[in-house]
PDBQT receptor file of N, H, CA, C and O in Angstrom, charges set to zero:
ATOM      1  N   UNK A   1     -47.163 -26.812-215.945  1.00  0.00    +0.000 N 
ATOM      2  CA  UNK A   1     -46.453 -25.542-216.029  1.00  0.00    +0.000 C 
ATOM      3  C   UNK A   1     -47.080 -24.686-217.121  1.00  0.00    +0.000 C 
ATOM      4  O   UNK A   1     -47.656 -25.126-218.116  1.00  0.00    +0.000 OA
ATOM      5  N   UNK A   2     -46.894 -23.392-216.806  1.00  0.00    +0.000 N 
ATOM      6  H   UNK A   2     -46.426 -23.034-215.997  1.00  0.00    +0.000 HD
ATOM      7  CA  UNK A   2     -47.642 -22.100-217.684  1.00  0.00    +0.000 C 
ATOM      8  C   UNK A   2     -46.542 -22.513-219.050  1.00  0.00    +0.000 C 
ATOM      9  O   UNK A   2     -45.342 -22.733-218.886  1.00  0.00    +0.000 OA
ATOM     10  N   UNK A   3     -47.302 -22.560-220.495  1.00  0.00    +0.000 N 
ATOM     11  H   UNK A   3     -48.277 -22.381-220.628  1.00  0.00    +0.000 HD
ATOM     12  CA  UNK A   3     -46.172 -22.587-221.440  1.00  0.00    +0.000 C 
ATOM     13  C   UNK A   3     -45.166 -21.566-221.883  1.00  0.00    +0.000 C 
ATOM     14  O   UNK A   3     -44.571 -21.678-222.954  1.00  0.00    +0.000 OA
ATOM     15  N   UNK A   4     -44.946 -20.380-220.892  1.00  0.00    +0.000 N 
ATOM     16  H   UNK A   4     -45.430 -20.289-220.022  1.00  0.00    +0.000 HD
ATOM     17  CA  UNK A   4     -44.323 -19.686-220.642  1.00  0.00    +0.000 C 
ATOM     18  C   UNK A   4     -42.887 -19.933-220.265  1.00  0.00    +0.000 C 
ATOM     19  O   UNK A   4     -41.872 -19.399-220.712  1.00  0.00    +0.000 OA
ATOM     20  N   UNK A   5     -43.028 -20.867-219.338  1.00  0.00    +0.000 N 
ATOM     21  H   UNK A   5     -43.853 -21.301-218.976  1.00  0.00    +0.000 HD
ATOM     22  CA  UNK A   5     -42.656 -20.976-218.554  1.00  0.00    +0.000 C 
ATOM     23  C   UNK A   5     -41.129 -22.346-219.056  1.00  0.00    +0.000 C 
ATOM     24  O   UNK A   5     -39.921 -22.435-218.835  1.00  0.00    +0.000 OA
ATOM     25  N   UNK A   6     -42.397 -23.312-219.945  1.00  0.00    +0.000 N 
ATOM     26  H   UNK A   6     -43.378 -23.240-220.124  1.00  0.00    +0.000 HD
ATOM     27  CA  UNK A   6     -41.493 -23.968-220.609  1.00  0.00    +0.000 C 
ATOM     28  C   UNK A   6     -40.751 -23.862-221.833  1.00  0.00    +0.000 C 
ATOM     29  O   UNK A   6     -39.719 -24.416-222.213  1.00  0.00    +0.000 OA
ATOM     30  N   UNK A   7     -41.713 -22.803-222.498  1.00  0.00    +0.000 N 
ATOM     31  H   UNK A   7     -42.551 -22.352-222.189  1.00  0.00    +0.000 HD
ATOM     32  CA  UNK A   7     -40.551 -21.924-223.701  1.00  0.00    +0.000 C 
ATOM     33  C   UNK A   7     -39.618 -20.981-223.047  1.00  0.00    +0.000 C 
ATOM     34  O   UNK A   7     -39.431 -19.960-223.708  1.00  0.00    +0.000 OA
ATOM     35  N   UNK A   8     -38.955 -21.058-221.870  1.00  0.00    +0.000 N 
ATOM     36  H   UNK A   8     -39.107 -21.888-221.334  1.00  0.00    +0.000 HD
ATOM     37  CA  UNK A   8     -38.108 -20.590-221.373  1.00  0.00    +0.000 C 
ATOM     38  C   UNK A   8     -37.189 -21.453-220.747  1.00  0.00    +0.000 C 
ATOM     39  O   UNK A   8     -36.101 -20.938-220.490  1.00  0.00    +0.000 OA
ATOM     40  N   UNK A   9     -37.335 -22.557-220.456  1.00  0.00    +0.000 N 
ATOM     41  H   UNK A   9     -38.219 -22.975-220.665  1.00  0.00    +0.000 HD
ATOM     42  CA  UNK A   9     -36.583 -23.655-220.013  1.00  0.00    +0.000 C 
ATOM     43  C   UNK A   9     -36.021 -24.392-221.629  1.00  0.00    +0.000 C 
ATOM     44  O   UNK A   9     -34.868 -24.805-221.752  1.00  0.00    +0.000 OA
ATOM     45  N   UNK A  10     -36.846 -24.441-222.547  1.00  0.00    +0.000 N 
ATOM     46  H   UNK A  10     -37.783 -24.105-222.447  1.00  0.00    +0.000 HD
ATOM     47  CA  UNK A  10     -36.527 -24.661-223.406  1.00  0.00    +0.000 C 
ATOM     48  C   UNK A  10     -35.252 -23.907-224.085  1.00  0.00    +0.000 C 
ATOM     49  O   UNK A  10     -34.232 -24.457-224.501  1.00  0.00    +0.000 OA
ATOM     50  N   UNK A  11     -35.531 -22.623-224.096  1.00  0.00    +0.000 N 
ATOM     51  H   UNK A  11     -36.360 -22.176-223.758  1.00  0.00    +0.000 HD
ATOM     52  CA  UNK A  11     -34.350 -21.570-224.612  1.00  0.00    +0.000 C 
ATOM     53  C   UNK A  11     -33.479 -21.957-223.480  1.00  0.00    +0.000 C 
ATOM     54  O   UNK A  11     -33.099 -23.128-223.501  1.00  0.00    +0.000 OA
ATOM     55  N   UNK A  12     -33.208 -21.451-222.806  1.00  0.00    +0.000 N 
ATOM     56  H   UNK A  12     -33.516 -20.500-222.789  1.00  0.00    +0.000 HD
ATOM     57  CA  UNK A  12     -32.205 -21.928-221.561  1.00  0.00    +0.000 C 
ATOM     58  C   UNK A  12     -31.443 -23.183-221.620  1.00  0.00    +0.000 C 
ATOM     59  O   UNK A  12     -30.288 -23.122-221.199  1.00  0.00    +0.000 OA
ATOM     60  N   UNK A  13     -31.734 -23.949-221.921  1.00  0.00    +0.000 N 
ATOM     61  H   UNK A  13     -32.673 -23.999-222.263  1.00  0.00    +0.000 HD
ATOM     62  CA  UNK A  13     -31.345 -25.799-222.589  1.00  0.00    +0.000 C 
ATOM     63  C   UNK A  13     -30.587 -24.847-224.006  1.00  0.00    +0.000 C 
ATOM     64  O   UNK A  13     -29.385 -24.835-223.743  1.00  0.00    +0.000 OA
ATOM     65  N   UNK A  14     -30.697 -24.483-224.643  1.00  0.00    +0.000 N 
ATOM     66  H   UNK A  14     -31.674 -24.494-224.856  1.00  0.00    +0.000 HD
ATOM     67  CA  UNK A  14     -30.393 -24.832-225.675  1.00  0.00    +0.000 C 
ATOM     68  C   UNK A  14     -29.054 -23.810-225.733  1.00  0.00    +0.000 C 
ATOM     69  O   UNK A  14     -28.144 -23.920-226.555  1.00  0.00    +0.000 OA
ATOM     70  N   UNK A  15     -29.131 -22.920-224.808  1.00  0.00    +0.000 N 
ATOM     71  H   UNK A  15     -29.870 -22.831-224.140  1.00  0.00    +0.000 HD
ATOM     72  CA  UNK A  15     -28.019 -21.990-224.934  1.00  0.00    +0.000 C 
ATOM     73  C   UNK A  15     -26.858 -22.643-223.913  1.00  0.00    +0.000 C 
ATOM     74  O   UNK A  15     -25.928 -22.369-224.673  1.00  0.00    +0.000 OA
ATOM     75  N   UNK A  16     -26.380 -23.106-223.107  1.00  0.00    +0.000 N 
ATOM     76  H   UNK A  16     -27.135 -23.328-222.490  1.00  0.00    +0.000 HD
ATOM     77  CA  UNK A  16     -25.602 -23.328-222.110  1.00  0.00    +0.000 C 
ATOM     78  C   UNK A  16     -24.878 -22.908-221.504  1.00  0.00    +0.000 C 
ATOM     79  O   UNK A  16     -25.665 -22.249-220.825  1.00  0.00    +0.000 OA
ATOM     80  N   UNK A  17     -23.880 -22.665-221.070  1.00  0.00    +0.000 N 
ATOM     81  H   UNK A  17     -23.241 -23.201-221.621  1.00  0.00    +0.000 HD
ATOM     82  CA  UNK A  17     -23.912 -21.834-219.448  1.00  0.00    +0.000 C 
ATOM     83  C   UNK A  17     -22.500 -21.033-219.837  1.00  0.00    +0.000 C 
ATOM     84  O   UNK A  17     -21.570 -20.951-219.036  1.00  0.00    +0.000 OA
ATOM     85  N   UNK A  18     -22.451 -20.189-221.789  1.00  0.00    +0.000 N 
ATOM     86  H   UNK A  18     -23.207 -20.255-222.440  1.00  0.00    +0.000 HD
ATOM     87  CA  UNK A  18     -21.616 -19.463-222.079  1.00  0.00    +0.000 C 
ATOM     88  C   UNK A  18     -21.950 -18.401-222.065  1.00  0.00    +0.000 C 
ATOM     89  O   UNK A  18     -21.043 -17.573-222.149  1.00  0.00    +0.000 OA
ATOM     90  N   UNK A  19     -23.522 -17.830-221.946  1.00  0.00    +0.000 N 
ATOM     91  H   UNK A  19     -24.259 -18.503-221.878  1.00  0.00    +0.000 HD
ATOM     92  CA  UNK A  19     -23.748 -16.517-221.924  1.00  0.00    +0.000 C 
ATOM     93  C   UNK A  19     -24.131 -15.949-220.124  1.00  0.00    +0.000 C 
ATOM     94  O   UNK A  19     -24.114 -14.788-219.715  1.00  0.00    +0.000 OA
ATOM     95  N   UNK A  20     -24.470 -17.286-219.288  1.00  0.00    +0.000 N 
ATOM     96  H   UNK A  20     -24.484 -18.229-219.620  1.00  0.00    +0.000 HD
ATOM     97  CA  UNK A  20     -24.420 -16.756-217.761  1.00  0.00    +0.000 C 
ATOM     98  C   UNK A  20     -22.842 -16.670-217.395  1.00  0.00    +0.000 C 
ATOM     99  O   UNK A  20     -22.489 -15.963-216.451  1.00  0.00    +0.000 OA
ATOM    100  N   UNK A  21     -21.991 -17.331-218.085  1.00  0.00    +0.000 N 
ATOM    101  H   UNK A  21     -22.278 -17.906-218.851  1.00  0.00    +0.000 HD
ATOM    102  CA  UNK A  21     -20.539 -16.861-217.979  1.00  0.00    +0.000 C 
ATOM    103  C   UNK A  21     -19.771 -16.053-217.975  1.00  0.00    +0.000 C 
ATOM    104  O   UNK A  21     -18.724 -15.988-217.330  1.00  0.00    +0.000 OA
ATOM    105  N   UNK A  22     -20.497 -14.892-219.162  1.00  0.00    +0.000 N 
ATOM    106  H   UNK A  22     -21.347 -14.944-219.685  1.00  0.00    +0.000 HD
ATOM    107  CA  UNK A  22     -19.864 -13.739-219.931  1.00  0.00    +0.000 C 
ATOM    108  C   UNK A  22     -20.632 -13.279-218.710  1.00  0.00    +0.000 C 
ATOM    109  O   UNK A  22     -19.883 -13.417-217.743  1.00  0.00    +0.000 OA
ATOM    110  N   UNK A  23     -21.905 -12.750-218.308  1.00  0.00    +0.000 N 
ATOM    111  H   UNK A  23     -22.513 -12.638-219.094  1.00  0.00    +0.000 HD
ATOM    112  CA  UNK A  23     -22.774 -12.229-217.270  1.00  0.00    +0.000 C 
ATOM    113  C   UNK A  23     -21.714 -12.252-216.331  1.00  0.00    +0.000 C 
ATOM    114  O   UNK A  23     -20.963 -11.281-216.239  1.00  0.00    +0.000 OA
ATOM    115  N   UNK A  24     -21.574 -13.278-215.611  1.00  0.00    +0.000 N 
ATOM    116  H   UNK A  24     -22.184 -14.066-215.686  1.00  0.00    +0.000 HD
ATOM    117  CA  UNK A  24     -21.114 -13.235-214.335  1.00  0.00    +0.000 C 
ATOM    118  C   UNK A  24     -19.274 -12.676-214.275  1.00  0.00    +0.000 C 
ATOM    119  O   UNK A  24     -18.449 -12.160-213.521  1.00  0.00    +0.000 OA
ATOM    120  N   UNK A  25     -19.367 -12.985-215.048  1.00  0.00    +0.000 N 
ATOM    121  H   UNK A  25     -20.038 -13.404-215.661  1.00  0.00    +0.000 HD
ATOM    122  CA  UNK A  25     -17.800 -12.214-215.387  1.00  0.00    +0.000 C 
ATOM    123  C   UNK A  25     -17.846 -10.966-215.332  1.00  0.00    +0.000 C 
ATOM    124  O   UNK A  25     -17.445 -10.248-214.416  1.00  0.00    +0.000 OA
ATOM    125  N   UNK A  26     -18.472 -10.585-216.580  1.00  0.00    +0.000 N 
ATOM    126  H   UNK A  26     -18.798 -11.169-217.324  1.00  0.00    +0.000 HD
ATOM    127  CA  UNK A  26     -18.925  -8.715-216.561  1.00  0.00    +0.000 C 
ATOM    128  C   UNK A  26     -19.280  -8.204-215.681  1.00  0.00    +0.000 C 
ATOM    129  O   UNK A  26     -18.859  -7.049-215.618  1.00  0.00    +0.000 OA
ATOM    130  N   UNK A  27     -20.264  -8.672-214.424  1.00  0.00    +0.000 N 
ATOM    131  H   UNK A  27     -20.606  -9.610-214.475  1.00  0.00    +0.000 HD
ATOM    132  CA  UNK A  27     -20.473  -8.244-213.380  1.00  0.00    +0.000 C 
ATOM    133  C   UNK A  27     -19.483  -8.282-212.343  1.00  0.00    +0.000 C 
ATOM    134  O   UNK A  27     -19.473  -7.307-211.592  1.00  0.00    +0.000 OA
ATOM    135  N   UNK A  28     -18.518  -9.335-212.105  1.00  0.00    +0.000 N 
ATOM    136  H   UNK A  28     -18.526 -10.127-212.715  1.00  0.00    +0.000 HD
ATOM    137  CA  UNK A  28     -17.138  -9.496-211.673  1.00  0.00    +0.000 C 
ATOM    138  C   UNK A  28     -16.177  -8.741-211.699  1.00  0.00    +0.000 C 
ATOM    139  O   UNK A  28     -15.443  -8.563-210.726  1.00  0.00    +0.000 OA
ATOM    140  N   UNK A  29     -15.981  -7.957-213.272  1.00  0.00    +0.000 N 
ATOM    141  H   UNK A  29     -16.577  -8.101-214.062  1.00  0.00    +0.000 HD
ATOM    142  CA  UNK A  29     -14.959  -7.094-213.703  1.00  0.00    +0.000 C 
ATOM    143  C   UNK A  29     -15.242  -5.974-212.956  1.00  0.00    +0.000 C 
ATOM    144  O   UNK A  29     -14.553  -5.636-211.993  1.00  0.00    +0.000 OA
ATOM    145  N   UNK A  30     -16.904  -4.952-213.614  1.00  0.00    +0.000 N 
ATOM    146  H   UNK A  30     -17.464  -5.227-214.396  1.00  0.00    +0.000 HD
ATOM    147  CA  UNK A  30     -17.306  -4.074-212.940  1.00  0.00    +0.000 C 
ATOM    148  C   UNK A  30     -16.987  -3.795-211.503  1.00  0.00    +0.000 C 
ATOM    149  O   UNK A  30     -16.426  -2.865-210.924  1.00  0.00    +0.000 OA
ATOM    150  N   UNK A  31     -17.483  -4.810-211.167  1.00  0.00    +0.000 N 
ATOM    151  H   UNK A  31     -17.939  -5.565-211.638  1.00  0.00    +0.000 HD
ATOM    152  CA  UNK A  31     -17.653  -4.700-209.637  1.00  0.00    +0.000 C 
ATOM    153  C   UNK A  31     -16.356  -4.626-208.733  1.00  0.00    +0.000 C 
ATOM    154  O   UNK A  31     -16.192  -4.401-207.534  1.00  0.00    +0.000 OA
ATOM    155  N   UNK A  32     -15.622  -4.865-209.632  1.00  0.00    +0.000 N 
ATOM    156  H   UNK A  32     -15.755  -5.047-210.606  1.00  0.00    +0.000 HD
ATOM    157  CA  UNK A  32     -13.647  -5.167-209.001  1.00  0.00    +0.000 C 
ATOM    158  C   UNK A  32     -12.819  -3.477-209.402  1.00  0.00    +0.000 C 
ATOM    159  O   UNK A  32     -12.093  -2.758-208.716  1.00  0.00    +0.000 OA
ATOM    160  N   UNK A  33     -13.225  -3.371-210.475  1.00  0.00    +0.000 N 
ATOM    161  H   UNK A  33     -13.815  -3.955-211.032  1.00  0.00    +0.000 HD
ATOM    162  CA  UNK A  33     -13.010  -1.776-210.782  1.00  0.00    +0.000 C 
ATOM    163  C   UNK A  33     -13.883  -0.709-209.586  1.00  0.00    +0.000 C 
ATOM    164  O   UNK A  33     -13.401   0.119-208.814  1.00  0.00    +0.000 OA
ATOM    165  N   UNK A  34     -15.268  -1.097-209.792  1.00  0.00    +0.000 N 
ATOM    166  H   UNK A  34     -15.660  -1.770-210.419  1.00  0.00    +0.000 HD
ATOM    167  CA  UNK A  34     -15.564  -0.011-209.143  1.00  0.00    +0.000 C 
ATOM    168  C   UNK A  34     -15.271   0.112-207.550  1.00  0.00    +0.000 C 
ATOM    169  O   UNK A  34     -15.121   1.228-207.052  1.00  0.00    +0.000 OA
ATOM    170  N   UNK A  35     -15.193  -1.085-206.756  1.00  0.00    +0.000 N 
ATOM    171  H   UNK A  35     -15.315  -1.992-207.161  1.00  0.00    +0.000 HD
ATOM    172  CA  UNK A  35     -14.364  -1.489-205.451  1.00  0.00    +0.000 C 
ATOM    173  C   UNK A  35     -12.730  -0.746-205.733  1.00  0.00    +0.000 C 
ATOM    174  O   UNK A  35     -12.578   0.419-205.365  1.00  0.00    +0.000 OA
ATOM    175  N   UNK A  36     -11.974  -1.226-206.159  1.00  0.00    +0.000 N 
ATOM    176  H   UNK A  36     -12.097  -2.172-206.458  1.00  0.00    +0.000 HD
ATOM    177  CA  UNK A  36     -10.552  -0.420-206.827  1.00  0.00    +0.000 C 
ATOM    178  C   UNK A  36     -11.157   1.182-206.818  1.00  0.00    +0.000 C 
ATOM    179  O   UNK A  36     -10.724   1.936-205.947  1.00  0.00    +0.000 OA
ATOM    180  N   UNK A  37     -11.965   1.590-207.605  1.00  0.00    +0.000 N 
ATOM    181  H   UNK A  37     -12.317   0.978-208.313  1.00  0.00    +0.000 HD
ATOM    182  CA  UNK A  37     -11.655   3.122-207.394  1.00  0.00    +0.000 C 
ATOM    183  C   UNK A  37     -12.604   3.620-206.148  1.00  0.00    +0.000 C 
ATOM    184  O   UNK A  37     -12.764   4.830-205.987  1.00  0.00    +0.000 OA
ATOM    185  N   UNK A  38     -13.214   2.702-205.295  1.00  0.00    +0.000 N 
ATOM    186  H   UNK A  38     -13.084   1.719-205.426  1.00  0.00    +0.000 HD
ATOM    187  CA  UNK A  38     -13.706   3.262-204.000  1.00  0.00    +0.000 C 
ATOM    188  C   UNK A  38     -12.423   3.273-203.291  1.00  0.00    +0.000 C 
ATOM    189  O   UNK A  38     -11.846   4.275-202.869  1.00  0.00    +0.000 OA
ATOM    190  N   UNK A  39     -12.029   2.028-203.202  1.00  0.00    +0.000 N 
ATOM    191  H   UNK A  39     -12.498   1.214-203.545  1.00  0.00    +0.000 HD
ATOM    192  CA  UNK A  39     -10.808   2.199-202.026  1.00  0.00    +0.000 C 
ATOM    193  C   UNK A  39      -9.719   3.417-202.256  1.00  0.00    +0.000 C 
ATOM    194  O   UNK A  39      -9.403   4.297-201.454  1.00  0.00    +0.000 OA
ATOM    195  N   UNK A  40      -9.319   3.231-203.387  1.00  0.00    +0.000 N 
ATOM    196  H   UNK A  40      -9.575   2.517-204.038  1.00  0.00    +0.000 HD
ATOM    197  CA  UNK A  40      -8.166   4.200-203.920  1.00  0.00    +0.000 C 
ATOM    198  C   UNK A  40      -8.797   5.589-203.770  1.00  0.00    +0.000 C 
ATOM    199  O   UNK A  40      -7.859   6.377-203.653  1.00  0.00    +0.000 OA
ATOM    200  N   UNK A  41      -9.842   6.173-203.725  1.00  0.00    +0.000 N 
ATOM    201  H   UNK A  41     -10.604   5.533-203.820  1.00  0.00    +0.000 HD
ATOM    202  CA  UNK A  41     -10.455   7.161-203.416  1.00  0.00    +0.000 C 
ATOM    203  C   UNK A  41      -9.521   7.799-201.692  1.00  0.00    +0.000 C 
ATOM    204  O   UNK A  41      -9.023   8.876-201.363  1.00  0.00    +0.000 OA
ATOM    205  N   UNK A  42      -9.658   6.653-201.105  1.00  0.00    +0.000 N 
ATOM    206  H   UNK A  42     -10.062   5.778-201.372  1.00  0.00    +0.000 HD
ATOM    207  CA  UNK A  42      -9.271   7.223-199.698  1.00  0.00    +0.000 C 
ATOM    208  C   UNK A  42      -7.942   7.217-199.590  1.00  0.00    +0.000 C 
ATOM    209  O   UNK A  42      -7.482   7.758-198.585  1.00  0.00    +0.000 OA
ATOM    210  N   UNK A  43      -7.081   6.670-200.490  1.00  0.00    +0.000 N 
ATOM    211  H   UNK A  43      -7.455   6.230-201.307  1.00  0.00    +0.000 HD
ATOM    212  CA  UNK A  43      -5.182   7.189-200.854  1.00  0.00    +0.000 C 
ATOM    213  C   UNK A  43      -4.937   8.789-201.678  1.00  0.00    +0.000 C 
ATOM    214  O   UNK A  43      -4.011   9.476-202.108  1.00  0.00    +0.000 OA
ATOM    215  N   UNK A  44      -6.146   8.817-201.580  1.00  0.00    +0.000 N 
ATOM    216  H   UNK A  44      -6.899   8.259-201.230  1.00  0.00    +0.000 HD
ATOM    217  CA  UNK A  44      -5.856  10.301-202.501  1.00  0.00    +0.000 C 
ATOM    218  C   UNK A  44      -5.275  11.556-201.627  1.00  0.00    +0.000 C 
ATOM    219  O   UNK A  44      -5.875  11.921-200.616  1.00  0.00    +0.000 OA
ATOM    220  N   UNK A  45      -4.139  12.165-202.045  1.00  0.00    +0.000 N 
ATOM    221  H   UNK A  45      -3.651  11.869-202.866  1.00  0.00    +0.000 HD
ATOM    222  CA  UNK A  45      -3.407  13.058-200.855  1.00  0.00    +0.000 C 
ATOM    223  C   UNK A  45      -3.818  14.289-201.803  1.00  0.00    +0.000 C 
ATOM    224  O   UNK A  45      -3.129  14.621-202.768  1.00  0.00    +0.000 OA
ATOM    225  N   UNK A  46      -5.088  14.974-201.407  1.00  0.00    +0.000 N 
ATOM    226  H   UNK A  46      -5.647  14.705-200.623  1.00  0.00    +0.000 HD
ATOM    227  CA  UNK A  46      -5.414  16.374-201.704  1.00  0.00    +0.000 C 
ATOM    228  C   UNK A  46      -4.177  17.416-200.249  1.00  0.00    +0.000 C 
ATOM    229  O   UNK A  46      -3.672  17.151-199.158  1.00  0.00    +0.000 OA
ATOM    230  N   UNK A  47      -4.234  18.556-201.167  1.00  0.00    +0.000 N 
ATOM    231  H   UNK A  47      -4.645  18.772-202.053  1.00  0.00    +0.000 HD
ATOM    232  CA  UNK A  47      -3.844  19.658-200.676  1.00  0.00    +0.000 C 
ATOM    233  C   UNK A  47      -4.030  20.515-199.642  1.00  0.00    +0.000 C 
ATOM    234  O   UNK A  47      -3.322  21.284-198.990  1.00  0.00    +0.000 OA
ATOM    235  N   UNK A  48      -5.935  19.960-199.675  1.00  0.00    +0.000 N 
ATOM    236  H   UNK A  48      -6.510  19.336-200.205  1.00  0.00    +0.000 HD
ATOM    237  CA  UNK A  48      -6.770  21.043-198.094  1.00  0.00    +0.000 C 
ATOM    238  C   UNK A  48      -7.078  19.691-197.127  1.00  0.00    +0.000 C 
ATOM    239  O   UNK A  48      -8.189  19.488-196.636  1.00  0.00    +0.000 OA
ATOM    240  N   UNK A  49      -6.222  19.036-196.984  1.00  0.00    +0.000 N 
ATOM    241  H   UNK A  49      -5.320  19.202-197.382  1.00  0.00    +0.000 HD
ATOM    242  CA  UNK A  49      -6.732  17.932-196.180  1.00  0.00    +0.000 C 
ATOM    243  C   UNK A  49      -6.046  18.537-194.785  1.00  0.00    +0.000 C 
ATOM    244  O   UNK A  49      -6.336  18.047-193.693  1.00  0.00    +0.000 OA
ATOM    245  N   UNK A  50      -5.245  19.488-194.901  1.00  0.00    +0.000 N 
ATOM    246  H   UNK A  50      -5.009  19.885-195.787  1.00  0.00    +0.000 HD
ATOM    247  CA  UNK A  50      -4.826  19.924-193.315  1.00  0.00    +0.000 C 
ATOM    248  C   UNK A  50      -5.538  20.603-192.080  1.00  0.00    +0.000 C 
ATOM    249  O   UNK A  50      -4.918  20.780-191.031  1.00  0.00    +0.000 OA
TER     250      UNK A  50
């Protein structure tokens, strides 16, 4: 392996799976809000909708 490759497996080992946690969460949250204000977009009762 490129030693690139293993000073990155190395870091990766040493951190453990609390910062792909926070990641996948944060991307979770986002992604649940911004779904929430797509849908709720189409409950919106404007005025010139007649």
């Amino acid at each position: 392996m490129p030693p690139t490759a293993v000073m990155l497996a190395a870091a990766s080992e040493e951190q453990g799976p609390g910062s792909t946690l926070r990641v996948v969460l944060l991307v979770a949250l986002v992604g649940a809000a911004l779904l929430a204000w797509f849908l709720l977009r189409g409950y919106r009762n404007d005025d010139d909708n007649d």
